[in-house]
C-alpha positions as a LaTeX table, in Angstrom:
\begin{tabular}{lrrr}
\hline
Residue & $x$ (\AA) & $y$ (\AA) & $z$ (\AA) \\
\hline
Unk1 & 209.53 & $-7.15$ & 54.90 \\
Unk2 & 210.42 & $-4.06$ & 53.57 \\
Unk3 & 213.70 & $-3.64$ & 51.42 \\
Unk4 & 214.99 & $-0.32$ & 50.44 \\
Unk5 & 215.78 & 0.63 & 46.89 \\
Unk6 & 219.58 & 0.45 & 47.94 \\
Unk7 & 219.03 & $-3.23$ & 48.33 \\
Unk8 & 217.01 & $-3.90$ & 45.18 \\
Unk9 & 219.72 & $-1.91$ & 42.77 \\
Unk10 & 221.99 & $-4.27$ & 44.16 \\
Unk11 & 220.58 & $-7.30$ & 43.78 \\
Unk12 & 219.38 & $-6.61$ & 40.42 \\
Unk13 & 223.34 & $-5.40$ & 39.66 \\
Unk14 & 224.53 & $-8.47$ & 41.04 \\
Unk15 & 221.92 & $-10.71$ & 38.87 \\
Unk16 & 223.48 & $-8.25$ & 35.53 \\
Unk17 & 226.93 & $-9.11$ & 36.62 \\
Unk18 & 226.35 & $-12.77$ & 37.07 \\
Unk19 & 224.23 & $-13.40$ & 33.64 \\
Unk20 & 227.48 & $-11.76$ & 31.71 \\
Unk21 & 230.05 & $-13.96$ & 34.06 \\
Unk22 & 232.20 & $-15.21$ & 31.42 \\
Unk23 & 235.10 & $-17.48$ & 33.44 \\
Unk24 & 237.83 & $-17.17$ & 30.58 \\
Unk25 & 241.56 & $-18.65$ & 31.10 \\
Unk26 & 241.82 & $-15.32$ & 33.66 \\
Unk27 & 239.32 & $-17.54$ & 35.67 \\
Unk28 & 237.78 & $-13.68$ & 35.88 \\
Unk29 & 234.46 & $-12.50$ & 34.35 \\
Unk30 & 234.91 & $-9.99$ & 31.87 \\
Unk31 & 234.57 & $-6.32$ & 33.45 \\
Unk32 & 231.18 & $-4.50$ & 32.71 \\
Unk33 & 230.85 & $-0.86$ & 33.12 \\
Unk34 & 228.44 & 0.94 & 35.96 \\
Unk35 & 226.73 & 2.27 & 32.83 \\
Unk36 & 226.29 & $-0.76$ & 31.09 \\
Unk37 & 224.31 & $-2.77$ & 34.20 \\
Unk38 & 222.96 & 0.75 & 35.02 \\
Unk39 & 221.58 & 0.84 & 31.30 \\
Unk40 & 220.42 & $-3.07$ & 31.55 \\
Unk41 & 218.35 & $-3.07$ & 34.80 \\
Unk42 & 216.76 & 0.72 & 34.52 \\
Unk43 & 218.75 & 1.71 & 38.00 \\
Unk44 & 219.98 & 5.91 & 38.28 \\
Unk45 & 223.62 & 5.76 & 37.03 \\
Unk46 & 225.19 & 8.16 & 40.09 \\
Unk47 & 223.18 & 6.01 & 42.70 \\
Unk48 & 224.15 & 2.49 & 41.18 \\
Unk49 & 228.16 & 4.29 & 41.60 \\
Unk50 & 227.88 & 4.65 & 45.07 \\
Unk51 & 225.95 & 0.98 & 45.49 \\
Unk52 & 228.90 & $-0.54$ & 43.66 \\
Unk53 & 231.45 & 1.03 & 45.59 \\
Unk54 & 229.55 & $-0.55$ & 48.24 \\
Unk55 & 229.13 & $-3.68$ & 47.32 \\
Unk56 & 233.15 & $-3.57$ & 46.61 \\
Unk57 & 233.85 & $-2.72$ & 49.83 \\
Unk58 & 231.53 & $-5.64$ & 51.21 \\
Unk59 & 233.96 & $-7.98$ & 48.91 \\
Unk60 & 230.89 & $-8.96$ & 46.56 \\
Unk61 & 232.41 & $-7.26$ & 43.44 \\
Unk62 & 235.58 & $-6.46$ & 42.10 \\
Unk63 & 236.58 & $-3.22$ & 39.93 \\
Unk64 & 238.88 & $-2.33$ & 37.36 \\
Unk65 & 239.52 & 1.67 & 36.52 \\
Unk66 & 240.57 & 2.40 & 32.76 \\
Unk67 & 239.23 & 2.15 & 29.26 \\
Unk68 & 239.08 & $-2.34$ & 29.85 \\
Unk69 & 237.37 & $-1.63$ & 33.37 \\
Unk70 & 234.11 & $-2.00$ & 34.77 \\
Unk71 & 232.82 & $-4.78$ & 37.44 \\
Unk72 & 232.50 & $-8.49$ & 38.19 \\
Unk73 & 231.37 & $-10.64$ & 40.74 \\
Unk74 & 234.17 & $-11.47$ & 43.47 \\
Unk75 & 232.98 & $-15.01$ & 43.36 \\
Unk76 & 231.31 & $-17.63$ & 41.65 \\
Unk77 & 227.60 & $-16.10$ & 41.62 \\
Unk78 & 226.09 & $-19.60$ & 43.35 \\
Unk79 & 228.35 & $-18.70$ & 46.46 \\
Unk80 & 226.57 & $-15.32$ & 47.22 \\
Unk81 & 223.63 & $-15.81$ & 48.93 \\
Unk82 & 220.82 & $-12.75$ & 48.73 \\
Unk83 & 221.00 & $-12.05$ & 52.14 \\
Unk84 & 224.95 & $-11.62$ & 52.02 \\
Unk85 & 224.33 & $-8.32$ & 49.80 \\
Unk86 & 221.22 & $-7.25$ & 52.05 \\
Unk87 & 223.82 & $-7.28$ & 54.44 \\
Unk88 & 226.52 & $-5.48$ & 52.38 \\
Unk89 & 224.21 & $-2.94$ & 52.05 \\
Unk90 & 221.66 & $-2.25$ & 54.94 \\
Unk91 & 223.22 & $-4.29$ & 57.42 \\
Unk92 & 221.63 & $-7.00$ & 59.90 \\
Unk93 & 218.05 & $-8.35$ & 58.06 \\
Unk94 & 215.50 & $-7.81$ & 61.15 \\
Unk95 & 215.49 & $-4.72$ & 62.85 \\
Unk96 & 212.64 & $-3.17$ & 65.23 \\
Unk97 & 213.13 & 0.45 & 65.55 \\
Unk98 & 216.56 & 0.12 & 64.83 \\
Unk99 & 217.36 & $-2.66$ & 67.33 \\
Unk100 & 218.41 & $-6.48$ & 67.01 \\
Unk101 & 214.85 & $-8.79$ & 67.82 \\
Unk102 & 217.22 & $-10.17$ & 71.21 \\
Unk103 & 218.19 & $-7.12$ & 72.54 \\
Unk104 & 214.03 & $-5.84$ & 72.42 \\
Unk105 & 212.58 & $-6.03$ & 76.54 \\
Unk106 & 209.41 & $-6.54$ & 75.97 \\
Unk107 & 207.14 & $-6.95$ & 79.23 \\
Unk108 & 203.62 & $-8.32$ & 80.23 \\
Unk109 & 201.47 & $-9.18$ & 77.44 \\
Unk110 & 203.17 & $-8.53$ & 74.62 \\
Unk111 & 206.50 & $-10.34$ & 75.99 \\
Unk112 & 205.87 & $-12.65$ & 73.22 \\
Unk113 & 206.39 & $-10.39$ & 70.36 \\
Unk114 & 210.37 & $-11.12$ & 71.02 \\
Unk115 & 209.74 & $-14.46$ & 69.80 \\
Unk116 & 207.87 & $-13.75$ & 67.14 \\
Unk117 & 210.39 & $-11.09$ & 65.82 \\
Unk118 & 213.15 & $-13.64$ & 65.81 \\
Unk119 & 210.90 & $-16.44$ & 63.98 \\
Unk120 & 210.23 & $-13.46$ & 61.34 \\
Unk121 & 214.23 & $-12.95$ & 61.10 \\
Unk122 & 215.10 & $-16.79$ & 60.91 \\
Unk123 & 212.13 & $-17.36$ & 57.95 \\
Unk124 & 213.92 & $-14.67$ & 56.24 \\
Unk125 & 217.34 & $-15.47$ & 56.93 \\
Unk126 & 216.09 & $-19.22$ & 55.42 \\
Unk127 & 214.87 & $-17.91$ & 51.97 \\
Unk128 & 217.52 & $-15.06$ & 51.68 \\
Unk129 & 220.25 & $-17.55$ & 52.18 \\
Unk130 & 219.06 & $-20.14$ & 50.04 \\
Unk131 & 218.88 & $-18.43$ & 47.78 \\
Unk132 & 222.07 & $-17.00$ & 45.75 \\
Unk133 & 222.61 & $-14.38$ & 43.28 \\
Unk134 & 222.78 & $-17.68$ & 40.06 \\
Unk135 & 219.64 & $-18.71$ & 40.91 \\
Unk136 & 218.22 & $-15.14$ & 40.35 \\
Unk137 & 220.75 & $-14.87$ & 36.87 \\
Unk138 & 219.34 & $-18.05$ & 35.98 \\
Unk139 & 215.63 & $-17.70$ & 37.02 \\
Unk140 & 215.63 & $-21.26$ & 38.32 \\
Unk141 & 215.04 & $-20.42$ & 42.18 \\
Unk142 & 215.14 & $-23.38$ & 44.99 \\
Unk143 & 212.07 & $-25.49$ & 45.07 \\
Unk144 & 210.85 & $-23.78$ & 48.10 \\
Unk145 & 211.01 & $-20.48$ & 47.19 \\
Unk146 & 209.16 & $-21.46$ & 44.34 \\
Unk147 & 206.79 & $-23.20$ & 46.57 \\
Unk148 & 206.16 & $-20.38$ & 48.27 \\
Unk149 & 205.89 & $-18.11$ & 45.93 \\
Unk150 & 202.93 & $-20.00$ & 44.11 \\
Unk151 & 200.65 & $-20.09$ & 46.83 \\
Unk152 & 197.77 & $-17.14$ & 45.68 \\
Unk153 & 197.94 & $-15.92$ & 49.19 \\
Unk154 & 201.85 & $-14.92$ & 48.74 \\
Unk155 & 200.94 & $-12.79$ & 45.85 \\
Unk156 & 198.67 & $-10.59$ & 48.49 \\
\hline
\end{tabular}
């Protein structure tokens, strides 16, 4: 799987946003600036603008102008699942040259490669939806993520 840097500036945003969610009376997490999460997770300030406005658009954040402005999350945190913002931002997860894994005609002897395309999609779609942008914040991930992760042969 190969994620583009889009995608990882906007995960890592959303993790910022949701480890300074601060649910006050407003029931709204107190606004942080572009520059503030851009400062906090190391990401280029004009290319973490245009992944914010973005991730806006895609209904994950909200944004205030002004000198009290900045971002939040649009939800709780543990209601936005990873592959949600993939999606926000690069669209469907599994894509072979640029097509959907169904719409591929594969013929003969490799007519099987459809299948395995779509099993590749659904394992991701699993992981990247059970997984939410909390868990991240929190660095407590599900059990089989974890499970996963810890097997030597992940790591290579």
């Amino acid at each position: 799987m190969r994620l583009s840097a889009r995608v990882d500036y906007a995960l890592r945003a959303a993790a910022e946003l949701a480890s300074v969610a601060d649910r006050g009376t407003t029931g709204r997490s107190r606004p942080v600036t572009a520059e503030q999460i851009a400062r906090a997770q190391d990401i280029p300030p004009k290319f973490l603008e245009s992944i914010l406005l973005q991730l806006r658009r895609g209904g994950i954040v909200h944004a205030q102008r002004g000198p009290e402005g900045g971002y939040w999350l649009a939800r709780p945190a543990g209601e936005i699942s990873l592959a949600e913002v993939i999606r926000v931002i690069d669209g469907p997860l599994a894509h072979v040259r640029g097509q959907r894994p169904e719409q591929l005609g594969y013929q003969g002897a490799a007519r099987a490669l459809q299948d395995v395309w779509i099993a590749l999609r659904a394992s991701e779609r699993e992981i990247l939806e059970l997984v939410t942008i909390a868990d991240v914040a929190a660095g407590s991930l599900p059990g089989r993520v974890n499970e996963l992760a810890a097997d030597p042969r992940a790591w290579s």
